[in-house]
C-alpha positions as CSV (number, residue, x, y, z in Angstrom):
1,X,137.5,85.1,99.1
2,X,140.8,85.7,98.5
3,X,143.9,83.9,99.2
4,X,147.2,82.8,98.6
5,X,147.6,79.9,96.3
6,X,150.9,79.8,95.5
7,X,153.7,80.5,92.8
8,X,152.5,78.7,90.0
9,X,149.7,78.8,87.5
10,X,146.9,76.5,88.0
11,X,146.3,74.2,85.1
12,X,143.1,75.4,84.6
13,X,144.6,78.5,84.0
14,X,147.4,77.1,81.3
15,X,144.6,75.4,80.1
16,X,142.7,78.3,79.3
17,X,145.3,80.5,78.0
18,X,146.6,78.3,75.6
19,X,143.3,78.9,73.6
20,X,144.2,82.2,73.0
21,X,141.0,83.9,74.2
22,X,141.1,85.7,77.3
23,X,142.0,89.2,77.6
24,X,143.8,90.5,80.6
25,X,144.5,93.1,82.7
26,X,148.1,94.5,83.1
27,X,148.9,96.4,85.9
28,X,152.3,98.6,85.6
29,X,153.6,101.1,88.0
30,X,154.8,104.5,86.3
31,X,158.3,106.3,87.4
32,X,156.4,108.9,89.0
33,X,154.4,106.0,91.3
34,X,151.2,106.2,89.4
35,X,149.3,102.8,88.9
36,X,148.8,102.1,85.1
37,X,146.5,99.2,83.6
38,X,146.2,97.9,80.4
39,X,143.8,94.7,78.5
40,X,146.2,92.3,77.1
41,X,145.2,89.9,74.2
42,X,148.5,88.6,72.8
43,X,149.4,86.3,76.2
44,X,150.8,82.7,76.6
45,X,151.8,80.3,79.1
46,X,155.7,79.2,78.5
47,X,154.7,76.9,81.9
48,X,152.9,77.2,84.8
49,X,155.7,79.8,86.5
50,X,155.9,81.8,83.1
51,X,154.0,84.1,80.8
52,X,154.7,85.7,78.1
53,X,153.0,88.6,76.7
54,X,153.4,90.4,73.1
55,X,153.3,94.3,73.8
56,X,153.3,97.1,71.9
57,X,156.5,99.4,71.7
58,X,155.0,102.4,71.7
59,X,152.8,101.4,74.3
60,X,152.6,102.9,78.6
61,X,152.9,98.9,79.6
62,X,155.9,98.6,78.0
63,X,157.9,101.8,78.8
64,X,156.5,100.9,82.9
65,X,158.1,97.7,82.7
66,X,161.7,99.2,81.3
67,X,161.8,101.7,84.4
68,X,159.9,98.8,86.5
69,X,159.7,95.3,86.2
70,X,157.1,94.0,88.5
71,X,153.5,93.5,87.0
72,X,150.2,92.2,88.2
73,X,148.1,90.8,86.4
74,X,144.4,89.7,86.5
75,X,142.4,87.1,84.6
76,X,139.1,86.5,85.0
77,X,137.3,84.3,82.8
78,X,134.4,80.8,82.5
79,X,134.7,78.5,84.8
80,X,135.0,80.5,87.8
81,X,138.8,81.7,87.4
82,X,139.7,84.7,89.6
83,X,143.4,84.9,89.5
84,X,145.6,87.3,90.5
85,X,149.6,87.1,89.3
86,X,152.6,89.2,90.8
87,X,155.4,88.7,89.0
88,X,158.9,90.3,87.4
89,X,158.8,91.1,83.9
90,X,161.6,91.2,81.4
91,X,161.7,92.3,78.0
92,X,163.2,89.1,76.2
93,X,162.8,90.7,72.3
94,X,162.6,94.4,71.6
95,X,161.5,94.0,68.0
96,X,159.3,90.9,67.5
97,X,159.9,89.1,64.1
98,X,156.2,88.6,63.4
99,X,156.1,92.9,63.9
100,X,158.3,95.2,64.6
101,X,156.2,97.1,66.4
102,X,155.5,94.4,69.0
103,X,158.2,93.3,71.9
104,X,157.9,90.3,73.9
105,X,158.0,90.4,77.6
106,X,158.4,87.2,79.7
107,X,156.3,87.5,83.0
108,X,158.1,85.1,85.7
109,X,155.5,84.2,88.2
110,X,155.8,85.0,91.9
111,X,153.0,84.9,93.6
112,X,149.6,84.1,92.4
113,X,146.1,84.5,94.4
114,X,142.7,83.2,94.2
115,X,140.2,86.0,94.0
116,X,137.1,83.5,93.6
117,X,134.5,84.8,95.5
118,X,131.6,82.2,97.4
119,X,128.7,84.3,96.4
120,X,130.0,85.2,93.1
121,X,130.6,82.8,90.2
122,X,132.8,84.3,87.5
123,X,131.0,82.7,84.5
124,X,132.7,84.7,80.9
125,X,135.7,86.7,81.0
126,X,136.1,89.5,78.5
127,X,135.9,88.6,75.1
128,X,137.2,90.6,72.2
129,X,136.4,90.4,68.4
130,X,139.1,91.3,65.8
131,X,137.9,93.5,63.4
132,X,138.7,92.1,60.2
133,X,140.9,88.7,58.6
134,X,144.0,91.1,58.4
135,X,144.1,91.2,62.4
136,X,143.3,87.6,62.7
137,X,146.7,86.9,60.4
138,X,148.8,89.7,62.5
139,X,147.4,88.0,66.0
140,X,148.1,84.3,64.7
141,X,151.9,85.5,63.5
142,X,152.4,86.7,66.9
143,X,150.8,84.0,68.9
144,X,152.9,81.7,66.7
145,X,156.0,83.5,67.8
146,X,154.7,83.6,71.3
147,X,154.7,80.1,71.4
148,X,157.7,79.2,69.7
């Protein structure tokens, strides 16, 4: 069931994204109102009230956030993780270093809910496979930055 578990990350949840696996969704509002949702790979915990997400520039996530900050975002993944987080974004670097087609958006944490269900059991989240050794260098670069 769902509930309110605070404003800050569970450490299970820095835990797992600090492996660099889980995708997430994004969830951006347009200007016109529309709901917009997006998988994210390239996502971080600074801390547990903090996120920060690589995006691309040319991208709907990005151009949702300059007209409107706040964001949700799920992740869902082993272990029984169901979270939900509500949160402000801001753009902290237009051009990213690692690519200059990447910006990096710091997510600050609002609200964040428990979506763990008692006859459900969340057991994988979604797993993605880079297609070839050139992506793994271009993710790593950006992780790096990410983390820096």
């Amino acid at each position: 069931m769902s509930g309110h578990a605070g404003d800050r990350l569970p450490s299970n949840v820095v835990d797992l994204l600090k492996k660099r696996l889980t995708t997430c969704v994004v969830a951006t509002v347009t200007n016109d109102g529309r709901p917009h949702v997006a998988p994210v790979n390239l996502i971080v915990p600074r801390d547990d009230r903090t996120l920060r997400l690589a995006l691309e520039r040319s991208g709907h996530t990005l151009a949702n956030i300059r007209d409107n900050q706040w964001v949700a975002i799920s992740i869902l993944d082993e272990g029984d993780i169901a979270i939900g987080v509500k949160g402000r974004a801001v753009i902290v670097k237009d051009h990213m270093d690692a690519n200059d087609a990447m910006a990096m958006v710091d997510v600050a944490v609002n609200e964040v809910e428990n979506h763990a269900h008692p006859i459900i059991l969340v057991s994988c989240g979604v797993r993605t496979r880079r297609r070839s050794n050139l992506v793994n260098l271009f993710f790593k670069r950006l992780f790096c930055e990410l983390e820096e």
